[in-house]
N, C-alpha and C positions, 0 to 999 in steps of 0.2 A: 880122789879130789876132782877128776877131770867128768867123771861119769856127776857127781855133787853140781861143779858147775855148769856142768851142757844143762840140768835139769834146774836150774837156776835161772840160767838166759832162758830156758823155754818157759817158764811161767812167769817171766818178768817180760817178753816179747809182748804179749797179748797189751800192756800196758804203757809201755813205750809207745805200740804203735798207735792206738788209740788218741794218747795225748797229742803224737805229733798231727796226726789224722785234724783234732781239733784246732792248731796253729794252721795248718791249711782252712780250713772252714774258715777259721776268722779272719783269714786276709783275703778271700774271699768276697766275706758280707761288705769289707771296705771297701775294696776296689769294685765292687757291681754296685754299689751305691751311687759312688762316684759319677761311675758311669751313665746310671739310669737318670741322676740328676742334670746330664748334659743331653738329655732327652733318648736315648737308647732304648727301646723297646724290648721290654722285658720275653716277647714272646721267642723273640728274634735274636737272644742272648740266650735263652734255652735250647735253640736249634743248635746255633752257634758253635756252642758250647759241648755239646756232645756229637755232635760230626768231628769234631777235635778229638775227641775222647775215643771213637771209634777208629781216626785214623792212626793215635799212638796205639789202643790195646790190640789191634786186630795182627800186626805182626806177628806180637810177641806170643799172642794165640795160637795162632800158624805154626810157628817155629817150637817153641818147649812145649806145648800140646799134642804134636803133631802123634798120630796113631793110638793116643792113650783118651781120646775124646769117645764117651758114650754115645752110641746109637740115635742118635735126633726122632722123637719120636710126636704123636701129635700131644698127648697130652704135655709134654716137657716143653713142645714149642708153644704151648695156650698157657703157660706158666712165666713163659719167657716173656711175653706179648703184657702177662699180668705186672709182672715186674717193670717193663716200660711204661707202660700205661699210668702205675702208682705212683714213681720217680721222676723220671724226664718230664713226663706232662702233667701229672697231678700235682706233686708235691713240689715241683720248683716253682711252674705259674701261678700257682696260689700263694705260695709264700710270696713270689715279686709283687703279686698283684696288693695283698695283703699288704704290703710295706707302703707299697702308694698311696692306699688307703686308712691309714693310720701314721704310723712313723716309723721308722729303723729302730729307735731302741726299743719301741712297742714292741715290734717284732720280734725282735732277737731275745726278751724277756718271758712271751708268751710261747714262743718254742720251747722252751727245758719243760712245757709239759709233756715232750716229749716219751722220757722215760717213763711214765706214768702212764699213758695212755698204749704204750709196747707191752708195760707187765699184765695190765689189765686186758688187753685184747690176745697174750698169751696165755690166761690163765682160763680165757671163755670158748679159748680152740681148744683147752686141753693141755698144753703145752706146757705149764707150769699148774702145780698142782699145792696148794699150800695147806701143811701144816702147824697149826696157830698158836700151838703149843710149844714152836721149837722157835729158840731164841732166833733164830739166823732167817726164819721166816716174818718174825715178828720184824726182825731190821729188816726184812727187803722193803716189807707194811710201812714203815716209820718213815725212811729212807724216800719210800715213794710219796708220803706225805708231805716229809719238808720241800720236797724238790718242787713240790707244785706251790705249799705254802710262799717259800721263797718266791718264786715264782709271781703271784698274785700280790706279793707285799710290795714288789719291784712296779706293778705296776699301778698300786692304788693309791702309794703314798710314794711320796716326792722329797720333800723336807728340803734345806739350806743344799748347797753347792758344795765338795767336797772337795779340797786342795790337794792332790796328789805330787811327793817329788816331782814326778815326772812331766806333771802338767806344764804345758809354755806359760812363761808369763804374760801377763797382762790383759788377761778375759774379765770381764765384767758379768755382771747381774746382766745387764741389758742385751747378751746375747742371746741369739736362738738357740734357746735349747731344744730338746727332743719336749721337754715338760710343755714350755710352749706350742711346739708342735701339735703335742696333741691336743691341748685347750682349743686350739683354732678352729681342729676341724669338726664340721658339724655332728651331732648325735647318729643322726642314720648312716652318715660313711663310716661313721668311726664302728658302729655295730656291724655295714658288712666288712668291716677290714679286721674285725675281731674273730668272725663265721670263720674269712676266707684262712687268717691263720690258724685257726682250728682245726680246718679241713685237709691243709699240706701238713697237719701234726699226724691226723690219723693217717693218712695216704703215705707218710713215710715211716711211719709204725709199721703197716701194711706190708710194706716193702721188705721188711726187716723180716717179719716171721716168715714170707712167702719166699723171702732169700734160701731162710736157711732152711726151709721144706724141701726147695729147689736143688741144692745143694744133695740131697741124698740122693735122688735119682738122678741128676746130672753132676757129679765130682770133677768139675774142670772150671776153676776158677777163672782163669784169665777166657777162657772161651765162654762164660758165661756172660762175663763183664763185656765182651766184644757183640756179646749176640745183643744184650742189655741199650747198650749204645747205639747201634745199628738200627734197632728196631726204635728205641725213642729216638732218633733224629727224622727217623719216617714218622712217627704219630706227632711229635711237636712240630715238625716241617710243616705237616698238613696241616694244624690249627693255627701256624702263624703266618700262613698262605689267605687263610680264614679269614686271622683277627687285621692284618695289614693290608688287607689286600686295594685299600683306596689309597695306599702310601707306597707305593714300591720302596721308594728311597729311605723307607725305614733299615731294608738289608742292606745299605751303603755302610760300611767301616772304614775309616784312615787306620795309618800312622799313629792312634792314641791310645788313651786310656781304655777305650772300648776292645780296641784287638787285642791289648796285653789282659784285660777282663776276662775275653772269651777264650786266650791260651790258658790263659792261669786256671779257671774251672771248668776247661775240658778236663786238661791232662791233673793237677792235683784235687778236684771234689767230683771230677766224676768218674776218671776214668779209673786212676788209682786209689781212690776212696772206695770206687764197688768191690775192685780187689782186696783191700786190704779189710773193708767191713765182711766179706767175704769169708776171710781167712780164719780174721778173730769169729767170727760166729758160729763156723763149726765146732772152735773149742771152747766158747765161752756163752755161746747162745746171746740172741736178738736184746734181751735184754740187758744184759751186759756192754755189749755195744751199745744203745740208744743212753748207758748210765752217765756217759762221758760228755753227752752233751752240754749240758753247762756250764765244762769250762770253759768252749766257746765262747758263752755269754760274755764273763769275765775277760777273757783274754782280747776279744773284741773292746770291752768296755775301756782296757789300758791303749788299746791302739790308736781307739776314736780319740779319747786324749788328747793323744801326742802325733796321729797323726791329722785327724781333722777339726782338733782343737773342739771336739766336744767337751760339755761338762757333765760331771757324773755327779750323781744327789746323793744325799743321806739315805736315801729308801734304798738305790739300787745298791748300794755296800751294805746294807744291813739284809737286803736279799739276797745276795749274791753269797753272805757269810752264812745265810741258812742253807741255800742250796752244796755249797759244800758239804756242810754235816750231813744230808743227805744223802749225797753223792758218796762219800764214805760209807757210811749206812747198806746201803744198796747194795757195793761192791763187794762189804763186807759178808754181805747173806748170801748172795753170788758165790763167792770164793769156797763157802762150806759144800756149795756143790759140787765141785771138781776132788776138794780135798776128799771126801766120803766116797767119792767114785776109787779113786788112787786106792783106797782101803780095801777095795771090796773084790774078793776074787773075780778069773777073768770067767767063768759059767754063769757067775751071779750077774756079773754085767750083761752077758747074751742074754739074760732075763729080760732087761730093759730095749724097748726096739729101740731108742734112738743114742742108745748108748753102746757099744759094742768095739771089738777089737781087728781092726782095720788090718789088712795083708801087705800092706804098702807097696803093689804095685806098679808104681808109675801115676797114678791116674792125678796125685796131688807133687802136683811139684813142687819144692822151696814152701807145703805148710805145715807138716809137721814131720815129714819124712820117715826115712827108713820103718817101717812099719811100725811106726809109732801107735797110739793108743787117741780115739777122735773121741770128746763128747760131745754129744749133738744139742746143741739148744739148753745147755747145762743144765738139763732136765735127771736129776740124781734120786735114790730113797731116803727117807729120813724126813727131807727137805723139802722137795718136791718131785714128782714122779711124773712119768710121762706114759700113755695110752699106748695100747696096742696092735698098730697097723701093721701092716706087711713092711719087708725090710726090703728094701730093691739096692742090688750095688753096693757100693762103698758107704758106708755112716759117717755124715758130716753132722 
């Protein structure tokens, strides 16, 4: 029973942590709202923010990494560089920028195409390989379908005001909503604030599969995350040097909602979200991670409620109930990769490069341990299969 449960908590981990991963993301989007609405400079909230994030992961780098960190080499450093470059600077300034330009719940709506745009940009590296014939391909297909459909229904249609328990009393019609919002703004801002979140969609796709690439020649997760941080507070420092530069007093912070903004998404979305997206990725692969985003949306959607007295519509509930059936969908045709792996002897797996059985060295501390068994990018046979490069190090 005890060997039953360890193997219990370890396939129920990846899914805990995920979700909790997403209650951090959505208090997040509330609180940098917040913020940017009391004029905060989104470029200047990205620096911020991960020089935070750099000064909690770099310790813990140091310390439990210490002798077991791979060889720093140029190619792993021009990967590391790629990985700042898609995250700290692409994908967060484009998404702030994107939300100014449109609205927050546009935003946070037009993101869950997230998933979609990670399966498809894995299947064009290679990295997932689908079989059309096998049920549990057809639901990654389907899965990816609803999430985007959801997704697009959230933002085309609107419908009446939706009363939730939870809502404060006493909101009227006549309140601004996000629906308002976006009627206001004109056609052309609102087109590029549609680009610009399109473009922090792929740029954090991006990120995802060049993680978990990265991951196999450098297996040091918390010193990945440190290097990750360090290097994006240098590239975003530099562009918000750039974009402020006729405002210095933009980098001014008090005592408010901007400083607890910038602690809150160093240290829980960026510092320990790289770690933890990190983690789950070598065993469950980039798309599996990016599947969870959506609950975000929702979990956002009850916050705004009750914390900033928005109003939710009949579209985004009736979006948000297809993006689940998705989001199960998804997870479901996921999950057959792992289990068919489990099935398959451990020769048959050295078949597959990104699949293989790890020595447990030291090199992964607290992620799957004792020489436990890593699949990389949940790239399995059957289901979807994965190309064959060279195997360098440890297989994440």
């Amino acid at each position: 029973m005890g060997f039953l449960g360890k193997r219990v908590v370890e396939d129920v981990k990846p899914y805990v942590m995920m979700v909790f991963l997403q209650f951090g993301y959505a208090g997040m989007y509330i609180v940098s709202v917040a913020s940017m609405k009391r004029g905060m400079s989104h470029f200047v909230l990205v620096t911020y923010r991960n020089l935070v994030a750099t000064i909690l992961m770099t310790p813990f780098a140091l310390y439990f990494e210490r002798g077991a960190r791979p060889k720093m080499t140029v190619p792993i450093f021009i990967k590391v560089c790629g990985l700042a470059f898609l995250e700290p600077v692409l994908d967060q300034n484009l998404y702030y920028l994107g939300t100014k330009l449109t609205s927050a719940s546009f935003s946070s709506a037009l993101v869950n195409i997230l998933p979609a745009v990670t399966f498809l940009m894995a299947i064009i590296l290679r990295m997932e390989k689908l079989r059309l014939r096998s049920r549990h391909s057809q639901a990654k297909v389907m899965g990816t379908i609803c999430t985007v459909t959801g997704a697009v229904l959230m933002i085309m249609y609107h419908g009446p005001v939706v009363r939730f328990p939870w809502s404060p009393r006493g909101l009227h019609h006549g309140d601004a909503s996000a629906a308002a919002a976006a009627a206001a703004q004109s056609s052309g801002t609102w087109l590029k604030g549609t680009i610009t979140v399109i473009g922090s969609c792929v740029a954090w796709a991006g990120f995802f599969v060049l993680q978990s690439n990265t991951l196999r020649s450098y297996p040091a997760q918390l010193s990945l995350t440190s290097l990750i941080c360090v290097v994006g507070t240098t590239m975003s420092g530099s562009v918000a040097l750039v974009a402020e530069r006729r405002d210095m007093s933009a980098w001014k912070i008090g005592f408010d909602t901007r400083l607890f903004t910038v602690i809150y998404s160093g240290v829980v979305c960026s510092g320990v979200a790289y770690y933890v997206q990190g983690l789950v990725t070598k065993t469950r692969g980039p798309v599996f991670v990016t599947a969870f985003q959506p609950l975000c949306m929702i979990i956002t959607a009850v916050l705004g409620s009750t914390l900033l007295k928005e109003e939710t519509t009949r579209g985004s509930v009736i979006g948000a109930a297809i993006i689940v059936v998705g989001l199960y969908s998804l997870i479901w045709g996921k999950s057959n990769d792992v289990d068919l792996d489990n099935e398959k002897p451990a020769a048959q797996k050295l078949a597959l490069p990104l699949t293989t059985v790890a020595n447990g060295n030291g090199a992964n501390h607290g992620a799957a341990g004792n020489g436990s068994r890593h699949v990389c990018g949940g790239q399995v046979a059957h289901d979807a299969e994965t190309p064959a490069p060279a195997l360098k190090g440890v297989c994440y």
